[in-house]
N, C-alpha and C positions, 0 to 999 in steps of 0.2 A: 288725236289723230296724228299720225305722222307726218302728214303734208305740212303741218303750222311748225312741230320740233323741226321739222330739215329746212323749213325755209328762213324760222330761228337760228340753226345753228351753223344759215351759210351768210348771213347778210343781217345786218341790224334794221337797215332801212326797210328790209322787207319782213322782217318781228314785226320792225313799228304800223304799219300799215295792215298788216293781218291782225295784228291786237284789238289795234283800234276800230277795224269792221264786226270784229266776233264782240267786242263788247257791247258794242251799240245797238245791233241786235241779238235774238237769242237762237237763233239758229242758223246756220249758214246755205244760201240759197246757192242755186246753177251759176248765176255770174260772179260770186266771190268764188266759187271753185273754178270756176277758167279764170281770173287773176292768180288766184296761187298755185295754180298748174303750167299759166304761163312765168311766171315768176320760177318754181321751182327748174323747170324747164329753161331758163335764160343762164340758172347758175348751178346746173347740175354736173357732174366731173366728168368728162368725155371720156374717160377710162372707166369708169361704171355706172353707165348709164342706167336711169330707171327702166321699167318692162314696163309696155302700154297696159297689161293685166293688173297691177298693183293701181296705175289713177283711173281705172276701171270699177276696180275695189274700193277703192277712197268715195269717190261719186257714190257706188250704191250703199256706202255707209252714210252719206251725208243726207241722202234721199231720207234714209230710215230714221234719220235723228230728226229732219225735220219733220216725216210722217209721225214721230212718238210726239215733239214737241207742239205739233197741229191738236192731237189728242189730248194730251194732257191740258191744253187750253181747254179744250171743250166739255172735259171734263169737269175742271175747276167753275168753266162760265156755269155750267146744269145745276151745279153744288150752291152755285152763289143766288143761282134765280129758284132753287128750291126754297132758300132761307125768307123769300119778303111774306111777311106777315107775322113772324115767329118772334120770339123773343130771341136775343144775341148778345154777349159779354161780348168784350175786346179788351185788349192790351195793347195799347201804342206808343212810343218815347215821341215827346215834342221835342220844339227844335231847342228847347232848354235841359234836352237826356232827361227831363222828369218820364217816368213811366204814368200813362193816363191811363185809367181803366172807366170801362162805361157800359152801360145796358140800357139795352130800348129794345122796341119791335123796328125791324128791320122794313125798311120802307121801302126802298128800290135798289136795284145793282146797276152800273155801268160799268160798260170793258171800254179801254181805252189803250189799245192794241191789244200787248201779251198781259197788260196787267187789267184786274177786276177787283173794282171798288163798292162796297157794301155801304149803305146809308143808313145807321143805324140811331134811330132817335132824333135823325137830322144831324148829325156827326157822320160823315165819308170816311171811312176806313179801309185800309187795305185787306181781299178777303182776307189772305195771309194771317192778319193780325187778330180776328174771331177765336174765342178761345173757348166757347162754349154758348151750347144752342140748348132752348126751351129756359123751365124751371129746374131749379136743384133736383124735385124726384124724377125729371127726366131728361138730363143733362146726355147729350150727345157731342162729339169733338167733332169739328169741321175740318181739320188738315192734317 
């Protein structure tokens, strides 16, 4: 977005405060756009001022990224609550970077905001991390 570069590349202080809200979640709601609107707006150059149509434009691109990012949640949760009952692989690094791999019938999903967790075997897994569904003759990819 260009609201985050221009407010990067007037102010460091205000990089660091716009970083650190866009990482902490995964899409940017209405009140972090009037912060960095009032922000950009505090340190904009009186000689070329923004056009109220460009944070016009900004907002309704932000709308749409969090309407895609609402979606693709819901998507991924339908995918996750399809899999209980089924058999499920996974591949996961422990916190020793060994790569863990496992199979079971998938027992239950919980979301836990934007992220959705698979219990497979009695092993929580991230869906992300499922690397194949069923048996070998009927192996389907989940992501």
């Amino acid at each position: 977005m260009s609201t985050t570069s221009s407010v990067t590349s007037t102010t460091s202080t205000s990089s660091t405060s716009s970083t650190s809200s866009s990482s902490s979640t995964t899409s940017l709601d209405f009140d972090e756009f009037i912060q960095i609107l009032a922000t950009e707006l505090k340190y904009q150059d009186p000689d070329d001022p923004v056009s109220g149509t460009e944070y016009v434009s900004q907002l309704a691109q932000i709308s749409s990224l969090s309407a895609l990012s609402d979606i693709s949640t819901s998507v991924t949760n339908a995918s996750a609550f399809s899999l209980i009952g089924q058999t499920a692989t996974y591949s996961t690094t422990d916190t020793s970077g060994n790569t863990v791999t496992g199979t079971g019938t998938v027992l239950s999903v919980t979301v836990s905001g934007s992220n959705t967790y698979v219990n497979v075997g009695g092993t929580t897994v991230d869906y992300s991390d499922i690397t194949k569904v069923g048996s070998d003759s009927t192996t389907t990819s989940s992501s």
